[in-house]
N, C-alpha and C positions, 0 to 999 in steps of 0.2 A: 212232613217230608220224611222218606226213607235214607238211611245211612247205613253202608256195612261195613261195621268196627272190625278190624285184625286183631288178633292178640296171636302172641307167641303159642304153640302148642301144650305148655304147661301152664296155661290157662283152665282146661279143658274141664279139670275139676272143682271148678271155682268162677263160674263164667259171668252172673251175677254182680260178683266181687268186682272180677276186671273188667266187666262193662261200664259198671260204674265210676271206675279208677279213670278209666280212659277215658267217658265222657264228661267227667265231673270239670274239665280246666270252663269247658264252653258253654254252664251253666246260665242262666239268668238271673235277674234282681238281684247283680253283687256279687251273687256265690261266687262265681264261676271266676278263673285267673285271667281269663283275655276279656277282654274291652269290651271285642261283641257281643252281645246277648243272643247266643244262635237256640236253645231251647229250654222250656219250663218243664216239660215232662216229656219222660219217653216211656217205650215200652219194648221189651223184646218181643217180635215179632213178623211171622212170617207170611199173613198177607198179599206183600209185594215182597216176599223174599228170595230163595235161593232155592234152585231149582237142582233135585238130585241127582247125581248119575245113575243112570238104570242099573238098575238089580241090587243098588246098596239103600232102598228106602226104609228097611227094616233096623238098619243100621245102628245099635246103641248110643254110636257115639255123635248123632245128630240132635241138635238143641231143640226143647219144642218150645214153641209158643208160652208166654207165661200169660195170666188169665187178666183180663182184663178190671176195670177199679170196681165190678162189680162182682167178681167171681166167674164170669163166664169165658165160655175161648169163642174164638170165632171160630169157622166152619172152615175144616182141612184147607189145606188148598194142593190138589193130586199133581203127586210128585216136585212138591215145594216142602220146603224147610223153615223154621229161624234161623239156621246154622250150623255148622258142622267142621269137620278138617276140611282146609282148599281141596284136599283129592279127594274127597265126596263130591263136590259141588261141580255140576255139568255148566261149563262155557259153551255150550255149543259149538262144538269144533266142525258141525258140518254145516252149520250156519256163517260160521266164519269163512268155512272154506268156498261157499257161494259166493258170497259178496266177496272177498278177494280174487276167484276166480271170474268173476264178471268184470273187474277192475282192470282185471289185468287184461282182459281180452278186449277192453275198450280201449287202453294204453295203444297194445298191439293194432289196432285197425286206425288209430289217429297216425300213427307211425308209417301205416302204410300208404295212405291216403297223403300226408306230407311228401312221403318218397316219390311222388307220382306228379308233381307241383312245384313251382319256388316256394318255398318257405314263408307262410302270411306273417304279416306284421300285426302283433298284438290292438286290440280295439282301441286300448287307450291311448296309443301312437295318433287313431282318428278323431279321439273324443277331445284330445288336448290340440291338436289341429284344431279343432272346430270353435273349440274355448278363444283361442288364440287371436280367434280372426273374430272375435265377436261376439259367438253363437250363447245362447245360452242354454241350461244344462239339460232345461225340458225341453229343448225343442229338438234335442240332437236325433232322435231317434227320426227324425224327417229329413235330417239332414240331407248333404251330398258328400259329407266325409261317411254318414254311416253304409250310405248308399257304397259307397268304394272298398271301405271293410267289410261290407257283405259278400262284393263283388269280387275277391278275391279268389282264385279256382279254388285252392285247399277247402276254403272256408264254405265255398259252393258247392264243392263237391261232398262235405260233411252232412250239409244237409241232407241228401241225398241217404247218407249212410246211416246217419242216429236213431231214425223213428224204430229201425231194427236192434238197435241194442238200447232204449229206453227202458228201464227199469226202477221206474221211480220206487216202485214197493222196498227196493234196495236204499235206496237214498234219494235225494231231491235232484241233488248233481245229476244223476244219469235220469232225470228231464232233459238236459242237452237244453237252454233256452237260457245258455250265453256263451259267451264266446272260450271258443273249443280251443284257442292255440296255447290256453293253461294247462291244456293235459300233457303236453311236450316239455314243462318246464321243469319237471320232477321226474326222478330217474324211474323206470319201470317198478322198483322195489317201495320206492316213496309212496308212487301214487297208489298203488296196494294198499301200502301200510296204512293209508290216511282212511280206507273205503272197508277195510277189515274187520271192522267191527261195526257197520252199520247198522244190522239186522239184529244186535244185542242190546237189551237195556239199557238206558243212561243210569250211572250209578254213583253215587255220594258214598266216599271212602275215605273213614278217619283212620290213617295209614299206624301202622305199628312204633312208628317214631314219632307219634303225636300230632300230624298235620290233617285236619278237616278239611277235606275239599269238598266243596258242594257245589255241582256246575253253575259255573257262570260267575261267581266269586272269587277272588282271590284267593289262596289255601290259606289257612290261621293257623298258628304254632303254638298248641297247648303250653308250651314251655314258657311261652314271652306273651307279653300283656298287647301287646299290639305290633300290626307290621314296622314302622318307624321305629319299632326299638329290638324289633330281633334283626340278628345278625345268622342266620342259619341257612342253610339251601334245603327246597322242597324237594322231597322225593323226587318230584317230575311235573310238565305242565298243566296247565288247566282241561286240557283236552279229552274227549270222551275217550279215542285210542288211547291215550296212555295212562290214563285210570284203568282200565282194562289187560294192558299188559302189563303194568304193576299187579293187579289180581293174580293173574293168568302166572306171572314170575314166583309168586309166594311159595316158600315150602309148603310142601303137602298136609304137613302137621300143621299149619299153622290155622287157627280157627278163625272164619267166618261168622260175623252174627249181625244178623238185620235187628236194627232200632227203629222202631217208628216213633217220632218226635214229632210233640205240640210244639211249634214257635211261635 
């Protein structure tokens, strides 16, 4: 697995050093301060790393690759990096700004499409109807409660409208193949925020206050030996967005550097 380590911008001449400082708590066989054994070796490297802003590849102050346990590098990777200061490194701001403006233009057309209809009743108003009276949970899709939350106009008239803004290559969500009265329940800025970084890399970031988040995990506190015994608040959720806008928030000096780790 890939992870990218933050360190403070006076790091920069000593990167090495504070890689190692920083990944040294979530060591294996013992070493390491916390509980977990998250890896046995790593490498710096940029592989699956950090992609440059154009016109700064020549950049000095961007980290390369260190050589692998035989001596060798692997092969560039054009216009990637191991690491660099945050304002080197390209987020993709116009890839962002796709998937949030698709997001948002999907918000806008369920809105319009409700304005035009009574207001449908959420699917699991019919699913728990159905539980209620009996049904059980695989058969519901035959039912006659789903048949009536189908049959709702908003929800019929949706039909009608999604195949045109399907954009699975965006996300899965905009497949549209369930039920659409979710996109009303979060304010225009929400459901943005949630679909805003879809198009971007999933990314493993052991934060500059010592917290490992590696999706799908709990975040681990370099500091404390296990979650039961810290008492501290995470940077921020587990979530792909907000690993992302934690990045995306960093000072400009502040260094990026991809590890790739044996677990």
């Amino acid at each position: 697995m890939s992870i990218t380590v933050c360190l403070p911008g006076s790091a920069a001449k000593r990167v090495d050093e504070a890689v190692a400082e920083a990944m040294a708590p979530f060591a294996s066989d013992g070493v390491g301060a916390v509980e977990r054994d998250v890896w046995d070796s790593y490498r710096i490297c940029g592989s699956v790393g950090l992609p440059v802003l154009a016109g700064h590849e020549g950049d000095l102050r961007l980290v390369a690759d260190r050589p692998r346990w035989d001596g060798s590098l692997e092969p560039a990777v054009p216009g990637g990096c191991a690491g660099g200061p945050r304002g080197l490194i390209d987020f993709r701001d116009v890839l962002r700004a796709e998937a949030a403006g698709h997001a948002g233009r999907v918000w806008d057309r369920w809105q319009e499409v409700v304005s035009r209809h009574l207001a449908p009743d959420d699917e699991s108003v019919f699913f728990y109807r159905y539980l209620a009276a009996g049904g059980a949970r695989d058969s519901y899709e035959t039912s006659r409660e789903a048949a009536d939350y189908r049959a709702q106009p908003a929800v019929r008239a949706w039909v009608d409208v999604a195949p045109r803004l399907a954009r699975p290559d965006i996300a899965d969500h905009f497949s549209f193949d369930w039920d659409p009265v979710g996109i009303g329940r979060r304010s225009r800025e929400e459901y943005v925020a949630t679909y805003e970084f879809s198009l971007l890399p999933l990314r493993n970031v052991l934060t500059l206050s010592g917290w490992w988040y590696e999706l799908g995990d709990p975040p681990l506190h370099g500091a404390c030996h296990g979650p039961l015994e810290c008492v501290h608040e995470p940077n921020f959720g587990m979530e792909h967005p907000e690993v992302q806008s934690y990045l995306i928030a960093l000072p400009a000096d502040t260094l990026l550097v991809n590890v790739h780790c044996h677990v």
